[in-house]
SETOR-797394 format. One record per residue (C-alpha): x negated, y, z negated. Coordinates in Angstrom, 1 decimal. Layout:
// SETOR-797394
{east->X&north->Y&up->Z};
...
END
This chain:
// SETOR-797394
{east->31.7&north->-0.2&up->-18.9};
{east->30.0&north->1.2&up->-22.2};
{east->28.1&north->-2.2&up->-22.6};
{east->26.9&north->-2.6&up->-19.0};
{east->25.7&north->1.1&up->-18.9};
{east->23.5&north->0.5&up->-22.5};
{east->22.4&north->-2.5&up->-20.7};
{east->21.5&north->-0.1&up->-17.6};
{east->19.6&north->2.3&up->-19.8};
{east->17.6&north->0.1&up->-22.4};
{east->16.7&north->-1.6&up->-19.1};
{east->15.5&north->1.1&up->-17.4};
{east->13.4&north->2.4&up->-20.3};
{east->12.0&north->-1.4&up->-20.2};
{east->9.9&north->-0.1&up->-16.6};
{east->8.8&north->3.4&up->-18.6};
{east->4.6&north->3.9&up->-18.9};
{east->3.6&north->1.2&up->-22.2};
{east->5.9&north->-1.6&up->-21.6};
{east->4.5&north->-4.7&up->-19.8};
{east->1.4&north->-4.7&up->-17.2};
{east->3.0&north->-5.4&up->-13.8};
{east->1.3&north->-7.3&up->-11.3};
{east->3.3&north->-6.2&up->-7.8};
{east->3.2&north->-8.4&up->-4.6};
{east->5.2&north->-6.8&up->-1.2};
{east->6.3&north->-9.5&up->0.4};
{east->6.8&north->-7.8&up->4.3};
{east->9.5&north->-8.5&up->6.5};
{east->8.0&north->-10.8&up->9.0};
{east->5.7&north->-13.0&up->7.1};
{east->8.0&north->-16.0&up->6.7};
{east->9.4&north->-16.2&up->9.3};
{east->6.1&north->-16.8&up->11.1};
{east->5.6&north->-20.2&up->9.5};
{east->6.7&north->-23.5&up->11.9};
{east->10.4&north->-23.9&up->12.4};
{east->10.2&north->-26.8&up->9.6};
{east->9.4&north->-24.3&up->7.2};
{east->12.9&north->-22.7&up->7.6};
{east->15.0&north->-24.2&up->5.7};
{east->16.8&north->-24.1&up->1.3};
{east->13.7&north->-26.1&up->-0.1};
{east->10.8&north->-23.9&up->1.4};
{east->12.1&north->-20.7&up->0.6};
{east->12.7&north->-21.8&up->-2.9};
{east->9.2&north->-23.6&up->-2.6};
{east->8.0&north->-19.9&up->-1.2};
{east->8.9&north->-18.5&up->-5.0};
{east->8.2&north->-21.5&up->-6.8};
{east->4.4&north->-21.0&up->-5.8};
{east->4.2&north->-17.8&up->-7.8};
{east->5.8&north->-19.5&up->-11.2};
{east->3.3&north->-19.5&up->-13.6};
{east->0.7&north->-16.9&up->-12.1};
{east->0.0&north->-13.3&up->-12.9};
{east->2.7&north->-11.8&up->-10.7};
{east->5.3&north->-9.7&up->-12.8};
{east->7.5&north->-8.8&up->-9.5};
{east->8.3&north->-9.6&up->-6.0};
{east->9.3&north->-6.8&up->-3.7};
{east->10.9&north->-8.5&up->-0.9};
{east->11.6&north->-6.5&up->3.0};
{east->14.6&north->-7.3&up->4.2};
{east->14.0&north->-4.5&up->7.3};
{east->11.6&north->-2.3&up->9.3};
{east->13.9&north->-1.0&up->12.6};
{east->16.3&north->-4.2&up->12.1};
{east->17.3&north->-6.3&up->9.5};
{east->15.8&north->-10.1&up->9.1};
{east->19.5&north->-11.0&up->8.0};
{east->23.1&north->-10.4&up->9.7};
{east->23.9&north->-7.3&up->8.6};
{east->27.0&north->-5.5&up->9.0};
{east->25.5&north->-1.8&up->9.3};
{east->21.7&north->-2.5&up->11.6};
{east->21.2&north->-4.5&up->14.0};
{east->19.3&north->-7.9&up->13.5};
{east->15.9&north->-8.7&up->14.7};
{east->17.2&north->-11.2&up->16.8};
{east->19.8&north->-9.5&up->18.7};
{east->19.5&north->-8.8&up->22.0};
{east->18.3&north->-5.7&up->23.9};
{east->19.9&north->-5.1&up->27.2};
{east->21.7&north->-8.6&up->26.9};
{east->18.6&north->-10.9&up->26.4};
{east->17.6&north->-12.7&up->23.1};
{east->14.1&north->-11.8&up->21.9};
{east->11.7&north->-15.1&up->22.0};
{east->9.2&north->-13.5&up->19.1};
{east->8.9&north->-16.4&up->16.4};
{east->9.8&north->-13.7&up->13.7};
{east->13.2&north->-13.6&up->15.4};
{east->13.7&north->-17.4&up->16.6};
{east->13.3&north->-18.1&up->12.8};
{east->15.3&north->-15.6&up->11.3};
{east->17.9&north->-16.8&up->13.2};
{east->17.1&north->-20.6&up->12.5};
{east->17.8&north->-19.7&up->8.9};
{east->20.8&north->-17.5&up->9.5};
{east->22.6&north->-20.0&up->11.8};
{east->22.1&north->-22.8&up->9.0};
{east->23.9&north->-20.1&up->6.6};
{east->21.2&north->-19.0&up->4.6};
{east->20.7&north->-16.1&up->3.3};
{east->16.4&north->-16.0&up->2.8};
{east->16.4&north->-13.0&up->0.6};
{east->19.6&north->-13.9&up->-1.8};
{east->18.0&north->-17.1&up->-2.0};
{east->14.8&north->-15.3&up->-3.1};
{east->16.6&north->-13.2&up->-5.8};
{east->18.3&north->-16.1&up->-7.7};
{east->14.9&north->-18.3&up->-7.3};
{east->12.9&north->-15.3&up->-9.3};
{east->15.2&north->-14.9&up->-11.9};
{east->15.3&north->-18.7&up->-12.1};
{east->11.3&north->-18.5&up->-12.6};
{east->11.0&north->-15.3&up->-14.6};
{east->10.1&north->-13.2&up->-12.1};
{east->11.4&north->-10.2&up->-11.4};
{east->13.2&north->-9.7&up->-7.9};
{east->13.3&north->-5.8&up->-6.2};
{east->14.1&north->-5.2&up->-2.5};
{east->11.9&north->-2.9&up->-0.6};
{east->13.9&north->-0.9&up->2.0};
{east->11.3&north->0.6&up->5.0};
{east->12.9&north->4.3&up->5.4};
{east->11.2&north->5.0&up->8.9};
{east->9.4&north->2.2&up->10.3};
{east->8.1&north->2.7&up->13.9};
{east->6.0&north->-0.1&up->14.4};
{east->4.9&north->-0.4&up->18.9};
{east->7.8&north->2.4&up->19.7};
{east->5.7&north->3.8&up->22.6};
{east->6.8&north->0.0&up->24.0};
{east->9.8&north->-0.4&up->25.9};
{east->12.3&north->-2.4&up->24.6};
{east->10.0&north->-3.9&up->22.0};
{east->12.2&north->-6.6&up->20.0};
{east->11.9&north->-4.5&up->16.9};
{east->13.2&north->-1.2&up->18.3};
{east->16.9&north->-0.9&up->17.1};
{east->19.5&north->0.5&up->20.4};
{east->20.6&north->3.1&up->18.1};
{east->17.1&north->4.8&up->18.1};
{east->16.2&north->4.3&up->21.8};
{east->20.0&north->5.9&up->22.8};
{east->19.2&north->8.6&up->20.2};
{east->16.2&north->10.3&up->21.3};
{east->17.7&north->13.7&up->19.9};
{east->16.9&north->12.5&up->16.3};
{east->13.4&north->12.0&up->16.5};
{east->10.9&north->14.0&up->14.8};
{east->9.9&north->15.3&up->18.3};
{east->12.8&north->15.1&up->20.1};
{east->12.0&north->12.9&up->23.3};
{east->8.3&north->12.3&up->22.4};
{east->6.2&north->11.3&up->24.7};
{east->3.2&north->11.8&up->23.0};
{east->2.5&north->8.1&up->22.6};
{east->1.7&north->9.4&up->18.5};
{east->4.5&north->6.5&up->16.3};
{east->5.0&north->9.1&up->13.7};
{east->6.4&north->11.2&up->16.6};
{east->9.0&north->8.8&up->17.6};
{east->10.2&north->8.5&up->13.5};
{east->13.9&north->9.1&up->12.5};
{east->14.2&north->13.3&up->11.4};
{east->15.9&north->12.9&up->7.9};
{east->16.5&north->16.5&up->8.3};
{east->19.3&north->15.8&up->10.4};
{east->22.6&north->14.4&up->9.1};
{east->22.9&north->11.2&up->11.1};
{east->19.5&north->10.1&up->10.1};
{east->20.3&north->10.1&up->6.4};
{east->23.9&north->8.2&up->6.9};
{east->22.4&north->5.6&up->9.3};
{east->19.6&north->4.7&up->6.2};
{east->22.0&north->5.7&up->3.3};
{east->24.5&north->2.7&up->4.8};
{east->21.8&north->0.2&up->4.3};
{east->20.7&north->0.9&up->1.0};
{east->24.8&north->0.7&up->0.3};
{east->24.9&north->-2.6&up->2.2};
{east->21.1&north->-4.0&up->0.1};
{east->23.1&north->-3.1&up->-3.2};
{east->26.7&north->-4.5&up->-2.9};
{east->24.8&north->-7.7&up->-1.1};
{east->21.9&north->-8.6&up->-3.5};
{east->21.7&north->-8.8&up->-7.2};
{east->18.2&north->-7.7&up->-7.4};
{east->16.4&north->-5.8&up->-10.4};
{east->15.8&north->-3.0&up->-8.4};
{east->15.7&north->-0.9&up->-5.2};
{east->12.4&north->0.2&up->-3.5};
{east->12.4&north->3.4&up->-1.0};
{east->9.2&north->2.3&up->0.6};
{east->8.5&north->6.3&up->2.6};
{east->5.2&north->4.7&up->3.3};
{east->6.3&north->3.0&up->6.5};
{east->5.7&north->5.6&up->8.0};
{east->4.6&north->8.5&up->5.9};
{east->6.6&north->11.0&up->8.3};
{east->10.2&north->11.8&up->7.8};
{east->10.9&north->15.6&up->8.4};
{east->10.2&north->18.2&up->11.1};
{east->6.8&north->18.5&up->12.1};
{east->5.2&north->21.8&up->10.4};
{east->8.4&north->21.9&up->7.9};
{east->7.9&north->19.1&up->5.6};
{east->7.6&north->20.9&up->2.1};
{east->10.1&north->23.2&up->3.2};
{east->12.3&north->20.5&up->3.8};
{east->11.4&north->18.6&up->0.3};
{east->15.1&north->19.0&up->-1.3};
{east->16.5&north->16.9&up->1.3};
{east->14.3&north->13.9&up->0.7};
{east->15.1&north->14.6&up->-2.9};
{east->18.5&north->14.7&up->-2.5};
{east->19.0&north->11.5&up->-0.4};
{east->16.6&north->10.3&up->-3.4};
{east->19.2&north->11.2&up->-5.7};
{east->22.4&north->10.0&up->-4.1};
{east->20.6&north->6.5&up->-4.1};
{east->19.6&north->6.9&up->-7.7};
{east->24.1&north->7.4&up->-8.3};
{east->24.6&north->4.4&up->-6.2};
{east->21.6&north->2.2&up->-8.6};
{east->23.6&north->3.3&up->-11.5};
{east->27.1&north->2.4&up->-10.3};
{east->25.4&north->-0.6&up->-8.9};
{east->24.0&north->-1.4&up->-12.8};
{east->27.4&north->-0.6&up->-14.4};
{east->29.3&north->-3.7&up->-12.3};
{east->26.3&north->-6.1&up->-12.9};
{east->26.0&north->-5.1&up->-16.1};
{east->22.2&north->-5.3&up->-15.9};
{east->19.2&north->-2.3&up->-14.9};
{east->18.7&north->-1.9&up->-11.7};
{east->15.7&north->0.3&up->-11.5};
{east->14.6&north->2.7&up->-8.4};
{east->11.0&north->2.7&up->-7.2};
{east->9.4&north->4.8&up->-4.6};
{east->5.8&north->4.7&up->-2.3};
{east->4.5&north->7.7&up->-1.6};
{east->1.0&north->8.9&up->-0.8};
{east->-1.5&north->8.6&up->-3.4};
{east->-2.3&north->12.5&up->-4.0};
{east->0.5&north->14.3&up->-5.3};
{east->-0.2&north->17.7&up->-3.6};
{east->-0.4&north->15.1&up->0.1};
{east->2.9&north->13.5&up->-1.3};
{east->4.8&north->17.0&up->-1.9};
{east->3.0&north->18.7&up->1.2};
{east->5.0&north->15.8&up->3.3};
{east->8.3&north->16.2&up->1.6};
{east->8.1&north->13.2&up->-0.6};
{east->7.6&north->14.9&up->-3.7};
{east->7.5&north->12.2&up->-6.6};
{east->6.8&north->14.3&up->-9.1};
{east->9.6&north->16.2&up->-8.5};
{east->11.6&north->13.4&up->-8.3};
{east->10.6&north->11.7&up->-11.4};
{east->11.4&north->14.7&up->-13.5};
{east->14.6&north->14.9&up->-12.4};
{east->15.1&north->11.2&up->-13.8};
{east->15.7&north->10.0&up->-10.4};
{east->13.0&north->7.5&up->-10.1};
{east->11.7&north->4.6&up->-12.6};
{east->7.9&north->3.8&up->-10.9};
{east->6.0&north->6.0&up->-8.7};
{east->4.1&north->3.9&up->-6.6};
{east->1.2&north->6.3&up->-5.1};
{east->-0.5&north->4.5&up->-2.2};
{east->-2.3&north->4.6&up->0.9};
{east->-0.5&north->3.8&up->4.4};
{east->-2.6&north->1.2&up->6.1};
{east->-5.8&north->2.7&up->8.1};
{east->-7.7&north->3.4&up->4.7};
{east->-7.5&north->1.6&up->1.5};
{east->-7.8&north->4.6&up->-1.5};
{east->-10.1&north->4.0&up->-3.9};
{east->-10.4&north->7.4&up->-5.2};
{east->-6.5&north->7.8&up->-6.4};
{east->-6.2&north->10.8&up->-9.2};
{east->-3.9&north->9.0&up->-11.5};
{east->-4.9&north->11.4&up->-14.1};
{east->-3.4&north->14.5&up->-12.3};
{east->-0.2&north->12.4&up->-11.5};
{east->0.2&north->12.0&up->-15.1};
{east->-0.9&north->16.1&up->-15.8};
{east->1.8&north->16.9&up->-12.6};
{east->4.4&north->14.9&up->-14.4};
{east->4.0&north->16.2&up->-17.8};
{east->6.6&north->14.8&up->-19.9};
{east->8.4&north->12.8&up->-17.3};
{east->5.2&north->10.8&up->-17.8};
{east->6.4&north->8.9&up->-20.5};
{east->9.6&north->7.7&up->-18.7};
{east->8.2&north->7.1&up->-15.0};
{east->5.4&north->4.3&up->-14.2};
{east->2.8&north->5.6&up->-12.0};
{east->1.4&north->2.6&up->-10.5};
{east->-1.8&north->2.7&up->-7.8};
{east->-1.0&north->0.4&up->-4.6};
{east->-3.3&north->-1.1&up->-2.1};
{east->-3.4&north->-2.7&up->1.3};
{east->-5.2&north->-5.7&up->2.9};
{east->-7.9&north->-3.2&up->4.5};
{east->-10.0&north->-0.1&up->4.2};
{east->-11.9&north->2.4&up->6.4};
{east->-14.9&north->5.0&up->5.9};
{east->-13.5&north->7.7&up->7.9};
{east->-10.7&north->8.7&up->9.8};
{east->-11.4&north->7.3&up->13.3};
{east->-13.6&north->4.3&up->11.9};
{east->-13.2&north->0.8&up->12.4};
{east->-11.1&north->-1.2&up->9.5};
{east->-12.1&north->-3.5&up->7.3};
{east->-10.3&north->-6.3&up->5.6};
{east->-10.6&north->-6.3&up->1.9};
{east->-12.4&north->-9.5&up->0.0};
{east->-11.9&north->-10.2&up->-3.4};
{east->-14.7&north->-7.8&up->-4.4};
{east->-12.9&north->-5.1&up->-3.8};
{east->-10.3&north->-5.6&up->-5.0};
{east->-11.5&north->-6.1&up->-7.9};
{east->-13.6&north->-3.0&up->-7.2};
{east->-10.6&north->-1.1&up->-6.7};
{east->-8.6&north->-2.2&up->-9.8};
{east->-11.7&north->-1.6&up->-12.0};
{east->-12.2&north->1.9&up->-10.9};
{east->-8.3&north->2.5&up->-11.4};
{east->-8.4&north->1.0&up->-14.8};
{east->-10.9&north->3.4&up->-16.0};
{east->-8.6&north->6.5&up->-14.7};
{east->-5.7&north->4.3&up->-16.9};
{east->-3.9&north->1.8&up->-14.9};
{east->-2.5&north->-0.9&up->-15.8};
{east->-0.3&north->-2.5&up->-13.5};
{east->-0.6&north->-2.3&up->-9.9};
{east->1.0&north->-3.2&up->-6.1};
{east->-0.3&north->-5.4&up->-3.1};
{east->1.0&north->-4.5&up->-0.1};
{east->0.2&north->-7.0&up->2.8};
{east->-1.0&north->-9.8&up->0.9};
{east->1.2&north->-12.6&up->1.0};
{east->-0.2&north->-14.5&up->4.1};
{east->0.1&north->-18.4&up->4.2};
{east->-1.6&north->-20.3&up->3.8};
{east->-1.1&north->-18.9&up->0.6};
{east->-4.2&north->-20.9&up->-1.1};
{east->-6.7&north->-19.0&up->0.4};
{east->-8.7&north->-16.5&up->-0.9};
{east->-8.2&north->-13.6&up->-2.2};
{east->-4.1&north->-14.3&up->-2.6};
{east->-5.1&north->-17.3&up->-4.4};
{east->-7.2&north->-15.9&up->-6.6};
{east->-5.3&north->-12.8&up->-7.7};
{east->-1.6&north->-14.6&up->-7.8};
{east->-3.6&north->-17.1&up->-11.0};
{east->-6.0&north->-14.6&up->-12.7};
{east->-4.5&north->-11.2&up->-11.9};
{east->-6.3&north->-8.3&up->-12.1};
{east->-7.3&north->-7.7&up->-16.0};
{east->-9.6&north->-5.6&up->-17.0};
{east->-12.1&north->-8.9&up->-18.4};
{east->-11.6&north->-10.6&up->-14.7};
{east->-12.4&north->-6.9&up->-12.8};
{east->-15.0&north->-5.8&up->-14.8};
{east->-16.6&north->-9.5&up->-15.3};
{east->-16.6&north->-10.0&up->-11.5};
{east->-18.2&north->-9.4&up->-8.1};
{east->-17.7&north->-5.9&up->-7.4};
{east->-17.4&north->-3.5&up->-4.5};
{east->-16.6&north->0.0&up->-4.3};
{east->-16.8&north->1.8&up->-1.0};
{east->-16.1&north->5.1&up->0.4};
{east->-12.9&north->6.0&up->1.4};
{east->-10.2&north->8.3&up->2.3};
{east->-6.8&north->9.5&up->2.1};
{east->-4.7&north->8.4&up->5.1};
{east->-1.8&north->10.2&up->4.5};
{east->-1.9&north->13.8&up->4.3};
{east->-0.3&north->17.2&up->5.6};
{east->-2.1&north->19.0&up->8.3};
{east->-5.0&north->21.0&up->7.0};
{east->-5.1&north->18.9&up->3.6};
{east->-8.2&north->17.3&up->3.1};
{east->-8.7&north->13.6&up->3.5};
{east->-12.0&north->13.2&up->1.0};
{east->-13.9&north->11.3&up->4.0};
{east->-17.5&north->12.0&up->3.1};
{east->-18.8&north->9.9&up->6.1};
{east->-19.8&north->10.2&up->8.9};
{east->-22.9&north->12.3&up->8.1};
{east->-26.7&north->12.4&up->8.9};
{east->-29.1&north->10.9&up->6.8};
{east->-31.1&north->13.8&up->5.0};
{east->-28.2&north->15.8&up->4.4};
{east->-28.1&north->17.9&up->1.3};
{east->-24.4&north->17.1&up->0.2};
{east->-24.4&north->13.6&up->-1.9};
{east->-21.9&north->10.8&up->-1.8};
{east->-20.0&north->10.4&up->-4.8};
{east->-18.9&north->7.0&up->-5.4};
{east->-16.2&north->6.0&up->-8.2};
{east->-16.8&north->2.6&up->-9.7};
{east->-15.0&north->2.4&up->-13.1};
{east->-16.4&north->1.1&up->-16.3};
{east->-20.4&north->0.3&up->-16.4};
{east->-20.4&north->-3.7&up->-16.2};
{east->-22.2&north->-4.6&up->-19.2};
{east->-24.8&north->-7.1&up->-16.9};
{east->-25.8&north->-8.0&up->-13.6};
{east->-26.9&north->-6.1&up->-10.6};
{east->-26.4&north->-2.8&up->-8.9};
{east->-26.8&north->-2.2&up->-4.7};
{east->-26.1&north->0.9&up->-2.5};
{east->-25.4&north->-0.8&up->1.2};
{east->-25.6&north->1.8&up->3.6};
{east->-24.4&north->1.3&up->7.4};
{east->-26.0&north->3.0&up->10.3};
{east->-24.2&north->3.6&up->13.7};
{east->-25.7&north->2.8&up->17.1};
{east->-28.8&north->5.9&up->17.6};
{east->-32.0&north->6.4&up->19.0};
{east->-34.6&north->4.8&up->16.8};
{east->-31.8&north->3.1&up->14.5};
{east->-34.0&north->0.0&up->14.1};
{east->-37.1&north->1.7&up->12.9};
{east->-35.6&north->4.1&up->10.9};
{east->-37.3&north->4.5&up->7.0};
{east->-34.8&north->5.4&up->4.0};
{east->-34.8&north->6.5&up->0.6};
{east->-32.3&north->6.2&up->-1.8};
{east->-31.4&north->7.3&up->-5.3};
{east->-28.6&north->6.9&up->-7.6};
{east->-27.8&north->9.8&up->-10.1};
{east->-31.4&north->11.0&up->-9.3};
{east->-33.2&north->7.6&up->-10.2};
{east->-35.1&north->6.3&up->-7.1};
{east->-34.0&north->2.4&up->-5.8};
{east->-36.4&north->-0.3&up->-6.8};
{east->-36.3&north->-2.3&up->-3.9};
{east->-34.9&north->-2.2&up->-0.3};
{east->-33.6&north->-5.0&up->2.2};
{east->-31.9&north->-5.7&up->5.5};
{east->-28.5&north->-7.0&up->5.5};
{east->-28.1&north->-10.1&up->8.2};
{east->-24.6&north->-9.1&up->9.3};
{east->-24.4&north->-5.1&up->9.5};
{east->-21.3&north->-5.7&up->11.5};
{east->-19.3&north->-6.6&up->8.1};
{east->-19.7&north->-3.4&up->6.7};
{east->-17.5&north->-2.2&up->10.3};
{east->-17.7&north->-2.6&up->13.8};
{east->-19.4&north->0.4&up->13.9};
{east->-22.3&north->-0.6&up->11.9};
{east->-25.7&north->-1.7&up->13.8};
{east->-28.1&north->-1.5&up->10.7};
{east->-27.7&north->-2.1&up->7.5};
{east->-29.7&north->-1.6&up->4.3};
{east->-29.5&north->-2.6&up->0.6};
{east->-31.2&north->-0.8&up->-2.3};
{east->-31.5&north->-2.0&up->-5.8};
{east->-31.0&north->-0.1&up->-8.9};
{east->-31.7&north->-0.8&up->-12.8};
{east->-28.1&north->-1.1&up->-14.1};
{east->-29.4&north->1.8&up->-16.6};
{east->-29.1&north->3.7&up->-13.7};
{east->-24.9&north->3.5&up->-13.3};
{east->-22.6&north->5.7&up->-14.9};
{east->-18.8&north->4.9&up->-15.8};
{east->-16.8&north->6.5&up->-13.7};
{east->-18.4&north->8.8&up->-10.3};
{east->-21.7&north->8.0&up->-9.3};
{east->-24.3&north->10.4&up->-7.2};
{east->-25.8&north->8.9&up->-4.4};
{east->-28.4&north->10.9&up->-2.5};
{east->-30.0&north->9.3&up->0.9};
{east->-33.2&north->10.5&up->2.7};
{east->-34.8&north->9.6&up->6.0};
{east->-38.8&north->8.5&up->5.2};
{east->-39.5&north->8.1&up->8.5};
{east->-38.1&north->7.9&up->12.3};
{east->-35.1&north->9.7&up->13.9};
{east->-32.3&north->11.2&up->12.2};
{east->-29.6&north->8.8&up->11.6};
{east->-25.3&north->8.8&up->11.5};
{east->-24.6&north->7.0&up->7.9};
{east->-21.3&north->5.5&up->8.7};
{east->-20.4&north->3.0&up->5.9};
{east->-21.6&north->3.8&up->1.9};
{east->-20.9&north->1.0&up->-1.2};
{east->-21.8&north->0.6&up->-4.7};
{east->-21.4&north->-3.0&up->-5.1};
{east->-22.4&north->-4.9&up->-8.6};
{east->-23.1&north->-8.8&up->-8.7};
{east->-23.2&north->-10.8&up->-11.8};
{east->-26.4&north->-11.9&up->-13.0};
{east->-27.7&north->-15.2&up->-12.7};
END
């Protein structure tokens, strides 16, 4: 028992901020299984892993659940067991099933083929998933929560609002019917660690009581943490706890997922800070994470996390991210100090198309982020407690006083610096004359962009001003736009983006 538990702790301090850059992919619960039926089967899934050998990735966080499990298990129901007697005919469940009546196991497969090819394997558990629960007897609603209506945030919502219809954890049976799983995810798996993914959904405790209701989030955060350790001690390897939370610790707190609390209590190993899924975050203040934590700092990973989309404004249209931003992203996060970081919703096959592609065989190093094409548009925080602010700067009306302040990272050292700027549908949008300056130096040059719409569905016009790259500064930039001539204007969409030079 001695040996196993120094073997617990050295490994543990092996995930503590200044060992190894991580590169993070979240592999979600349905993607597999939504490959052709020939795809289910020993080979492919080790195939599946066997793609990653040899690239940048450091970890695989695999989902083994959302409302039911994508395996037999002996606490949740499976997604392919029936509701109200009849088999769901959702590919996601006919393969799953494929794979489990052939007597495998996808995700212990998974685990021994990373450790096999140096990779390190973590399960991520979803703690409140509520994906389409305003539709009835949707194949991935589990019967315990349609019978149990009582345990709902609201209590028989009808609101047609998901985070409405999420489990309470302030009530008892809430916490045993999750706390079972992560028993079942530990005694079944031999993975290198457990993930409490609170992201999906970001809403666990009574409306209008969440940071009251903190210690019980942090307790149930605890009891897991005993059950990692007891878990270490028989494998006699670390098995290290990781949690997603929202990417502004005052948001994360306000909600009742206080990870700064939890890390100094010792009861987490990474703090993964990230958006939900309508906004991507490319404003996240790892530098007050680190100042919140203090000396837990030097114990507990804070790592910045991502999605495969982004939005200017609460209400406006997404957009799916290309490889400029997220390179744009990681370079403006490098310069706050990260190092490592997590992409959720990612893995898509074919898996050889860009951006996965890309990022699985050069990573996201500070040479290949700062080097690179480059964008960095506005965003917002997605996940906040009522009254907090979300940091949306957009909509507005062109000749506002207030500026846009854009964060872009590290100065690239050449190439070219834009503003796009995208206009909604208005009177006189098509005529409309703009200025623009960046940190009070005047553009140089101004075009139309052909294809406004990629900037968001929202966007009818769009415009691209050049700067003199003497013109950027590292870290926030100060963008101030004007109306010239014609009506006033609704400025919907704002990026810095920076192209190499020819």
């Amino acid at each position: 028992m001695r040996l196993a538990w120094t073997v617990f702790c050295l490994g543990t301090a092996l995930l503590a901020r200044g060992s190894e850059p991580m590169l993070i992919i979240n592999e979600d619960n349905d993607h597999y299984f939504k490959q052709p039926a020939e795809r289910m089967n020993l080979a492919d899934l080790q195939a599946y892993i066997d793609r990653l050998a040899g690239t940048k990735v450091t970890h695989f966080f695999v989902c083994p659940n959302g409302q039911r499990t994508s395996y037999r298990s002996a606490v949740h129901e499976a997604i392919w067991d029936p509701i109200d007697g009849e088999a769901p005919d959702n590919i996601w469940c006919v393969n799953a099933k494929r794979l489990y009546d052939q007597g495998i196991d996808p995700y212990a497969v998974w685990m021994t083929r990373c450790h096999e090819q140096g990779i390190s394997p973590w399960i991520t558990m979803r703690m409140n998933d509520v994906h389409f629960v305003t539709t009835k007897n949707y194949f991935r609603n589990t019967t315990f929560w349609r019978d149990r209506p009582d345990l709902w945030r609201v209590p028989n919502a009808t609101s047609g609002n998901w985070m409405d219809y999420a489990f309470d954890y302030a009530k008892a049976e809430v916490r045993e019917y999750h706390m079972a799983l992560v028993r079942e995810l530990l005694e079944r798996y031999d993975m290198d660690g457990l993930e409490l993914d609170w992201m999906r959904f970001g809403r666990h405790l009574t409306p209008g009581h969440e940071a009251e209701q903190a210690p019980i989030l942090t307790e149930f955060v605890r009891q897991v943490r005993q059950l990692t350790q007891e878990w270490a001690a028989k494998r006699g390897h670390a098995i290290g706890l990781s949690v997603r939370v929202p990417s502004h610790p005052d948001a994360a707190a306000g909600l009742g997922m206080d990870g700064v609390e939890w890390a100094k209590q010792g009861l987490v190993d990474l703090l993964i800070v990230s958006p939900f899924f309508s906004s991507a975050d490319f404003d996240i203040p790892l530098e007050l994470w680190q100042e919140r934590l203090g000396d837990a700092a030097a114990s507990v990973r804070v790592i910045p996390a991502i999605d495969n989309g982004t939005a200017a404004y609460p209400g406006s249209p997404r957009v799916a991210l290309d490889l400029a931003m997220y390179y744009g992203w990681a370079a403006g996060l490098r310069y706050r100090g990260a190092d490592s970081f997590y992409l959720f919703n990612l893995v898509y096959y074919p898996q050889d198309k860009p951006p996965y592609r890309t990022i699985l065989d050069h990573g996201l190093a500070e040479d290949m982020v700062l080097a690179g094409h480059r964008r960095h548009p506005l965003a917002y925080l997605d996940t906040v407690p009522p009254g907090f602010p979300t940091g949306a700067q957009l909509p507005k009306t062109v000749g506002e006083l207030a500026p846009l302040v854009l964060q872009t990272g590290k100065r690239p050292f050449t190439g070219n610096v834009f503003l796009v700027l995208g206009l909604a549908q208005a009177p006189g949008v098509a005529e409309a004359v703009l200025s623009a300056s960046l940190n009070g130096q005047a553009s140089t040059a101004v075009a139309e962009v052909p294809k406004p719409a990629h900037y968001g569905q929202n966007v009818v016009r769009a415009l691209c001003f050049g700067f003199p790259l003497e013109a950027l500064r590292d870290g926030a930039n100060t963008v101030q736009v004007e109306r010239v001539g014609g009506e006033p204007q609704k400025l919907v969409w704002a990026e810095l983006e920076f192209t190499r030079a020819p």
